[in-house]
Structure formats: structure tokens, C-alpha cells
N, C-alpha and C positions, 0 to 999 in steps of 0.2 A: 504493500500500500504506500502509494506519494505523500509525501507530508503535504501541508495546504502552505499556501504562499504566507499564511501567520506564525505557522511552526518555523518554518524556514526563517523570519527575521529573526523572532525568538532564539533559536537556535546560531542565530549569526551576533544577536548581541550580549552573546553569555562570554564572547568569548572577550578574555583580558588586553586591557591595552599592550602589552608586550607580544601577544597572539596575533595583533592585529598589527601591528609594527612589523614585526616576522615577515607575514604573507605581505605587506608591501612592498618592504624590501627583497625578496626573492621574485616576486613580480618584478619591479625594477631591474634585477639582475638578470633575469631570463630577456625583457623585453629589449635593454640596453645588449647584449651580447650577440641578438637578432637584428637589432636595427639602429645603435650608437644613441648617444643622447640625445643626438639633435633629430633621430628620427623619430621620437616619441613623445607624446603628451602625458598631461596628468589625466586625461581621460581614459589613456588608452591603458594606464595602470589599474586608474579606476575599473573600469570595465572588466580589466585579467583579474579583479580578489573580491567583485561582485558588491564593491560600494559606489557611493554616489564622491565627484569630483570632491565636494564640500567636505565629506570623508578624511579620503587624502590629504585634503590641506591639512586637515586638524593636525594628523602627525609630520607632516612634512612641512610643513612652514607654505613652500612654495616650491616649483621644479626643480630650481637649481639646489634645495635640500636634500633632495633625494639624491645626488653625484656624490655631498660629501655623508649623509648617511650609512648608503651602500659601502663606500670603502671604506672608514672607519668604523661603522658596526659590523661589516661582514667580511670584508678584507681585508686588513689588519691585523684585527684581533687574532687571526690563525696562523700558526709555524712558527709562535715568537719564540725568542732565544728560551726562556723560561719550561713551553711545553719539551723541545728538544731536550732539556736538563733533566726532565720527569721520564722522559720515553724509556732510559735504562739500553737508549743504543749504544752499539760501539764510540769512542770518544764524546759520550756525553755528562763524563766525568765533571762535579759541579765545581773542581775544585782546578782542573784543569781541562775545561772544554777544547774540541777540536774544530776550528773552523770548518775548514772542509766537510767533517762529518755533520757539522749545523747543515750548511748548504746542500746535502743530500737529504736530509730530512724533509727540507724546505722542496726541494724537487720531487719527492715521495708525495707530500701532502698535496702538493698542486694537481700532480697528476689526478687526484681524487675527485678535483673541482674545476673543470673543464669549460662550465660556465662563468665561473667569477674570473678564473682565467683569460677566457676571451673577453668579458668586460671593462678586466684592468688593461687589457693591448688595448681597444677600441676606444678607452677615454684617453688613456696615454695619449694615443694620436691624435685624439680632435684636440686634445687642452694644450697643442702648440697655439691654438689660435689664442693669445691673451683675454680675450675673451669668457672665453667659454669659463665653466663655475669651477674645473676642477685644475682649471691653469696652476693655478697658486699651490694647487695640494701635492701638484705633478713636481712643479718648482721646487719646491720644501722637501721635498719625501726622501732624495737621497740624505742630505744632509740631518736630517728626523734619525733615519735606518741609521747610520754611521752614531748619533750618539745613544743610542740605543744598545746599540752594542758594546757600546765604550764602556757600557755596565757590569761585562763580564769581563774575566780574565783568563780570554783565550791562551790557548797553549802555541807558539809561535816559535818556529828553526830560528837560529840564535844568527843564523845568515841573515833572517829578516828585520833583527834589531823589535826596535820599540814598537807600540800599537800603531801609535803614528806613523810610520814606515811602512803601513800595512796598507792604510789608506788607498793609494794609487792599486792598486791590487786589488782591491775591495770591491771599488768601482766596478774595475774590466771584468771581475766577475758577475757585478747584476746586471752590466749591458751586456753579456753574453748569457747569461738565464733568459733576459727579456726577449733575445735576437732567435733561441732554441725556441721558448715558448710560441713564437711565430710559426715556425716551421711544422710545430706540431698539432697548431691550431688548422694545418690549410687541408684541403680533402683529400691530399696522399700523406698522413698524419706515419712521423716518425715515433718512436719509442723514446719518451721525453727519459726518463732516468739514462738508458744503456747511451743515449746522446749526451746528457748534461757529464757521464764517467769519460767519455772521451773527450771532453773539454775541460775535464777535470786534472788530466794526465798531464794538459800541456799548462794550464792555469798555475799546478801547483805538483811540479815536475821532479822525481828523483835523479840522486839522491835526497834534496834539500830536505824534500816533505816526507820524506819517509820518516813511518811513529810521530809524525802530526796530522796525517789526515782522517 
């Protein structure tokens, strides 16, 4: 038996503001990984989690909300240095982390989320335009990651000197994360981990890194 269309709001407004935040944002992320930000409205979220625009607003402020929601509620928050420490992988020793082995973690979890994936390529790329809402987050973000991590005390070859010495290195490793991540986004889709271990090889090459990776 169908529910009548009063069981159905009923049952749509039982559910918690953090429920309903949820299925926005994952609508946003489905819709934006389909059609970039610029190709979507707050109707057309609306519409994907079965509320009315005026909905929407409530938790999103306005559109351009919804770019820095999505990636700070739902992409961020995942493969921080901290979950790596808890995972109990190889060099995720909390006392002597290994970079490298972060950065395989971080390539594992991705692989999981293939959507937030393509949404982080797809804003990346519009938010050259100054413009656009997530210019500034895009702007910010290496420099955010870099002190972010300046929180732990990775394990580092003594060829590499100080954390600071790492930096340059740092870099050419998540614009070559970001460059694979493409590759494996397109419709002859590579093997994002066994590709990110051969960039691995050369990124952070023996002897040096041997029993730091």
C-alpha cells in the first residue's frame, strides 16, 4: 500500500536538520560532478532531495554556500593526517609517521569516493575564474594542507633535512595526485592506487626513502 501524499511530508519532516543537510549536500555533490557548478541551480538540488527552493536556502544561505559547504563538510573532513594515525597501517606510527604511507592512504580513501572526486577536479577548474565562490578556497587550500600537516612529526631521510625542506616536494606530490586523479576520472579509467605506487617510486626514490615510506 502507497503512503498518501500527508504520510509522505510527515515522514519527510521527522527527519533532523543534520538529515536534511546530509541529502543536500550529497545532492550537490552528485549534481556538481554531472554538471560543475555553474551548470546547476538551487532548484535543481531542490528538486534531487524532494524540497521546495525556500528549503534549500534555509541551510545553504544561498548557491554559492553550497561550493564551500560540500568541501568543507564532505571533503575535507576525510583522509586527515589524524584518521591515517588511527588506521594501524604500515608507517602510521603516531610517534613517527610516514609520509609516503599518509599519501597512500589518502589515494586508498579517494578511490572509495569517485564522486567527491570528480567534484573536487571540476570546481578546481572553474574556480580559476576569480570569480566563481570557490576561487579563494582553491587559492588557500595548499597553503591550509601544508600547515596542517606541520602538526605532525613526520619521519623524514636525514638527506631531506628539516620539514621545511620538504615543502617543495610536498607540493609536486598533490599536483601529481591531482594530475593521476584526472586520468582516472576519464572513460578509459586507470587503477588510481597501482598509478599513484609508480609515481611514488620516482616522487620519493631509493635509496633515500627506503624505511621512510
Amino acid at each position: 500500500m502507497q503512503p498518501s501524499v500527508e504520510e509522505s511530508v510527515n515522514t519527510r519532516t521527522r527527519k533532523s536538520p543534520q538529515q536534511r543537510e546530509e541529502e543536500i549536500l550529497r545532492a550537490t555533490v552528485k549534481l556538481i560532478s554531472q554538471r560543475g557548478y555553474n551548470g546547476i541551480s538551487l532548484r535543481d538540488v531542490a528538486s534531487e532531495v524532494g524540497m521546495t527552493q525556500q528549503g534549500v536556502l534555509h541551510y545553504v544561505g544561498n548557491k554559492a554556500g553550497l561550493a564551500a559547504m560540500v568541501m568543507k563538510e564532505f571533503y575535507d573532513p576525510t583522509s586527515m593526517p589524524g584518521d591515517f594515525l588511527a588506521s594501524g597501517l604500515p608507517g602510521s606510527d603516531r610517534d613517527a609517521p610516514h609520509f609516503p604511507a599518509y599519501l597512500r592512504y589518502v589515494v586508498r580513501e579517494n578511490a572509495k569516493r569517485r564522486d567527491l572526486v570528480q567534484m573536487f577536479a571540476i570546481l578546481q577548474a572553474e574556480s580559476i575564474d576569480p570569480n566563481h565562490p570557490a576561487h579563494d578556497y582553491f587559492e588557500h587550500r595548499p597553503a591550509i594542507i601544508w600547515q596542517t600537516l606541520s602538526d605532525y612529526q613526520w619521519k623524514l631521510p636525514p638527506q631531506i633535512g628539516t620539514w621545511e625542506n620538504f615543502k617543495p616536494l610536498h607540493r609536486m606530490a598533490l599536483e601529481a595526485m591531482d594530475g593521476i586523479q584526472l586520468r582516472w576520472l576519464r572513460s578509459d579509467p586507470i587503477d588510481l592506487y597501482d598509478e599513484w605506487i609508480a609515481f611514488e617510486r620516482m616522487l620519493f626514490p631509493s635509496p633515500v626513502w627506503d624505511n621512510y615510506r
